[in-house]
SETI-777358 format. One record per residue (C-alpha): residue number from 1; residue in one letter; x, y negated, z negated. Coordinates in Angstrom, 3 decimals. Layout:
SETI-777358
{n NUM, res a, u X, v Y, w Z}
...
//
This chain:
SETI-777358
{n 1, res x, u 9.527, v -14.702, w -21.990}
{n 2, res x, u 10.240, v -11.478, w -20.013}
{n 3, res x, u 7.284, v -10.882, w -17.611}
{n 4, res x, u 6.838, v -7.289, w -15.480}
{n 5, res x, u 5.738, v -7.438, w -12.162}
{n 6, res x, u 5.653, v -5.496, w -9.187}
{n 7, res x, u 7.304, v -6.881, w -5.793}
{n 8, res x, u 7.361, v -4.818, w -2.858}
{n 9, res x, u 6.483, v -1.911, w -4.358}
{n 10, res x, u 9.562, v -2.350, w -7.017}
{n 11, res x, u 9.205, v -3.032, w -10.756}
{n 12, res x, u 11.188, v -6.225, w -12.127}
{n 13, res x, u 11.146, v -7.941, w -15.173}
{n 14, res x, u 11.734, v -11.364, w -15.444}
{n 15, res x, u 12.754, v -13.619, w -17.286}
{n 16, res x, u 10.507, v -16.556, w -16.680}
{n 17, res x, u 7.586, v -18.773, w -18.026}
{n 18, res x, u 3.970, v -16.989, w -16.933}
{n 19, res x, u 3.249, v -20.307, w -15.775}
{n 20, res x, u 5.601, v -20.029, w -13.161}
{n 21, res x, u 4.618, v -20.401, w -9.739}
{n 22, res x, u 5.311, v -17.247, w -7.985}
{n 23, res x, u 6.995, v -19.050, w -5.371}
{n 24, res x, u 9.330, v -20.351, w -7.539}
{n 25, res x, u 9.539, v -16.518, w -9.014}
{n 26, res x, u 10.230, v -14.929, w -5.828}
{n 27, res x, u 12.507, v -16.846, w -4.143}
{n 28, res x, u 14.715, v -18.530, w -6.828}
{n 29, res x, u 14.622, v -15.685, w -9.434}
{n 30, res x, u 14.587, v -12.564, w -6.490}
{n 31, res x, u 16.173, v -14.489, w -3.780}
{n 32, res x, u 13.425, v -12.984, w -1.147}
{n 33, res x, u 13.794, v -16.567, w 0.651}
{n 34, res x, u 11.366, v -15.321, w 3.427}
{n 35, res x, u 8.156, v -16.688, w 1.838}
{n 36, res x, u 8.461, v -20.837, w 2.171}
{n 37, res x, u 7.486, v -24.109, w 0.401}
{n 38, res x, u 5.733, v -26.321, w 2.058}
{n 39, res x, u 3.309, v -28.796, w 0.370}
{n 40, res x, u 2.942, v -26.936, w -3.060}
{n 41, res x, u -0.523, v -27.727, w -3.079}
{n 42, res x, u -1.850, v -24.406, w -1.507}
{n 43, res x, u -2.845, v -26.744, w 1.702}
{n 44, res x, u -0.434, v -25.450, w 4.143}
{n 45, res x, u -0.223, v -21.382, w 3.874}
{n 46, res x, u 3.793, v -21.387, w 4.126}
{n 47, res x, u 4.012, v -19.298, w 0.627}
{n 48, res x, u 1.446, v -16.886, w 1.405}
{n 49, res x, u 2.080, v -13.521, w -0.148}
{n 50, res x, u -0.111, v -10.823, w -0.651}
{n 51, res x, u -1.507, v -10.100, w -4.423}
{n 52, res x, u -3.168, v -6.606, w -4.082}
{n 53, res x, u -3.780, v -7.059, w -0.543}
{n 54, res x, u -5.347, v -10.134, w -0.645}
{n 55, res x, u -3.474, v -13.348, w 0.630}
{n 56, res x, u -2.934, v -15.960, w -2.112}
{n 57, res x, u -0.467, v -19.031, w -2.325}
{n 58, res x, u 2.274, v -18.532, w -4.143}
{n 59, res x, u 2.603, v -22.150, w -4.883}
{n 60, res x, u -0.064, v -22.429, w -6.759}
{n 61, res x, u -0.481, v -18.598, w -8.455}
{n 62, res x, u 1.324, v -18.478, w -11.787}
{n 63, res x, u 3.516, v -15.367, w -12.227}
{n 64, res x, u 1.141, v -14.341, w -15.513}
{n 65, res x, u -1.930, v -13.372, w -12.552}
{n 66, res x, u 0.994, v -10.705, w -10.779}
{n 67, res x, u 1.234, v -9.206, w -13.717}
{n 68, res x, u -0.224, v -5.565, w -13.754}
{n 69, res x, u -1.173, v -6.215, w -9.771}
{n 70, res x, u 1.309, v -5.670, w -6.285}
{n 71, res x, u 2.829, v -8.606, w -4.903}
{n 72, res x, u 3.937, v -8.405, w -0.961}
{n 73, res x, u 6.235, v -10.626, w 0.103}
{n 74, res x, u 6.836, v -10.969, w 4.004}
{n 75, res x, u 10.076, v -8.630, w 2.985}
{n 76, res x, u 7.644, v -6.189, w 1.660}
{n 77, res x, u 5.947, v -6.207, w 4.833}
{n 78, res x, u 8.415, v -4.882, w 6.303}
{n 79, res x, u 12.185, v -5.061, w 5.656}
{n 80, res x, u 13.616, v -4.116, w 8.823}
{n 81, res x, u 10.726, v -6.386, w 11.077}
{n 82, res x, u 9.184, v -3.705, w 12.717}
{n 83, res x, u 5.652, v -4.369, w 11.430}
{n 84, res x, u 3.330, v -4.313, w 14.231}
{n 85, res x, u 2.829, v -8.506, w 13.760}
{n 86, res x, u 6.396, v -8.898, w 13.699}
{n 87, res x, u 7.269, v -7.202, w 16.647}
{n 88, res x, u 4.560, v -8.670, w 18.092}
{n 89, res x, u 5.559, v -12.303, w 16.982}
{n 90, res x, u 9.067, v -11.842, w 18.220}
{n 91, res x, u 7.620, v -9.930, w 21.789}
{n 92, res x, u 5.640, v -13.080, w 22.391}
{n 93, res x, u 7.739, v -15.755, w 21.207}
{n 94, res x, u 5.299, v -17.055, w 18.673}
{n 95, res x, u 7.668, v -19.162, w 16.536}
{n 96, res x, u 9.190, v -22.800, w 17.606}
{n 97, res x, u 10.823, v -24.295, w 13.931}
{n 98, res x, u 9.378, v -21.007, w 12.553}
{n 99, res x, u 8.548, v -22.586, w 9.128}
{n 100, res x, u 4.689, v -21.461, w 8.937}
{n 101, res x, u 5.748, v -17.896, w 10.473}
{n 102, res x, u 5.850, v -15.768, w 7.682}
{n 103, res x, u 2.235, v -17.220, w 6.046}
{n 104, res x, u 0.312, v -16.722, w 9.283}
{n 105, res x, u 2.249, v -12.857, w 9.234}
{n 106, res x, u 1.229, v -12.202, w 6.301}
{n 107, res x, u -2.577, v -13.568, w 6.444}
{n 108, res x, u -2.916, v -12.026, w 9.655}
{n 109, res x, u -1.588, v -8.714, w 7.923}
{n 110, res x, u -4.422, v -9.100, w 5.333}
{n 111, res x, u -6.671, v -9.727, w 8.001}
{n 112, res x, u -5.639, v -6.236, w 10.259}
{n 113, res x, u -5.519, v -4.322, w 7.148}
{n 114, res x, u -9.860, v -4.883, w 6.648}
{n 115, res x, u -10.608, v -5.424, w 10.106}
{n 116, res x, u -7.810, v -3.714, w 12.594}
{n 117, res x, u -9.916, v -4.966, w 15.438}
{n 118, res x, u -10.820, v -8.753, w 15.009}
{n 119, res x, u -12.791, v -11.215, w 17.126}
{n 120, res x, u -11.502, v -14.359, w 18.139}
{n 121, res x, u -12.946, v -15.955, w 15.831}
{n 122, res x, u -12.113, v -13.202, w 13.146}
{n 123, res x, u -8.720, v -14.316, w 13.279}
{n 124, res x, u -9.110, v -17.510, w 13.583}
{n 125, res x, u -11.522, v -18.231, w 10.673}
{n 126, res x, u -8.629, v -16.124, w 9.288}
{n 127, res x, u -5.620, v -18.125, w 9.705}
{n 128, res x, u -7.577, v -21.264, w 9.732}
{n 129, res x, u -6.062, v -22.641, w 6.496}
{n 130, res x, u -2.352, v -21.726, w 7.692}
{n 131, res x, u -0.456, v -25.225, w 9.574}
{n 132, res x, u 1.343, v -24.749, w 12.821}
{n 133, res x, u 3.396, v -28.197, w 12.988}
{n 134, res x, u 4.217, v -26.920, w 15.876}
{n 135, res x, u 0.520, v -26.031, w 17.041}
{n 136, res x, u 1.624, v -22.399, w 18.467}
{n 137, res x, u -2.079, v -21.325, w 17.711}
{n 138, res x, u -2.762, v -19.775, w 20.604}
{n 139, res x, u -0.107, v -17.573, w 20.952}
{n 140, res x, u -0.268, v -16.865, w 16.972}
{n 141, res x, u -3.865, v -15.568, w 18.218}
{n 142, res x, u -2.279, v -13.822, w 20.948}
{n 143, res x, u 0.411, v -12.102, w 18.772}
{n 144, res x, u -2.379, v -10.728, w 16.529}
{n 145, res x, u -4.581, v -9.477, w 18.890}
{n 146, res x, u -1.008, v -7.781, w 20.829}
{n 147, res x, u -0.162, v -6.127, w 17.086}
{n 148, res x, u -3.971, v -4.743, w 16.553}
{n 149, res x, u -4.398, v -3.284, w 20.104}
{n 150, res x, u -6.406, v -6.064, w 21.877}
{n 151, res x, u -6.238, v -7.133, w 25.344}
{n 152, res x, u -5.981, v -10.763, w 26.306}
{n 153, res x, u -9.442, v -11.788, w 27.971}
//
């Protein structure tokens, strides 16, 4: 079944079930391999993408609930990596394996986009359902707090 959605700001039609995970859809079908799998049971925040704004997990989002809405993939963010959080990320040297990176990006992206000056515990309640495995929260808290502005205390 063809299905129309719109990734990062582009219009594609696929050729995929609508029951799809958009994971599955974005990086096997587009090949925009930034987005990750990691438990496939929307536990870990690896596949977060944005779905009008709003973080969801792409492992667990069929393709059919994209359909007539944006989808931003960490690509989407922006292509070239100078998004405020990525420069940040990379200034700071946020990432050890890197393999939760792009979820906390892009919930932290969601989370500057309604509130460009968060608390503490703003952005922590934020990213609280994204997994460090390496535990780099504190300078993930750092990074976001460099990219909206924010002074270390």
């Amino acid at each position: 079944m063809t299905v129309r959605v719109r990734i990062n700001g582009e219009e594609k039609e696929l050729d995929v079930d609508p029951e799809m995970p958009l994971l599955w859809a974005v990086r096997d079908v587009l090949g925009l391999t930034g987005t990750k799998y990691g438990c496939g049971q929307a536990l870990c925040g690896s596949c977060t993408v944005h779905l009008d704004g709003q973080p969801v997990r792409a492992c667990v989002t069929p393709v059919r609930r994209a359909v007539g809405h944006a989808v931003t993939t960490i690509e989407g963010l922006s292509p070239d990596g100078s998004h405020p959080l990525q420069k940040a990320w990379v200034e700071l040297g946020v990432p050890q394996c890197g393999f939760c990176q792009t979820g906390q990006i892009m919930c932290a992206a969601a989370l500057l986009a309604k509130k460009p000056q968060p608390s503490d515990k703003e952005i922590d309640q934020s990213l609280a359902g994204n997994l460090c495995r390496c535990g780099t929260y504190t300078r993930i808290r750092s990074a976001v707090k460099k990219a909206a502005g924010l002074s270390e205390e």
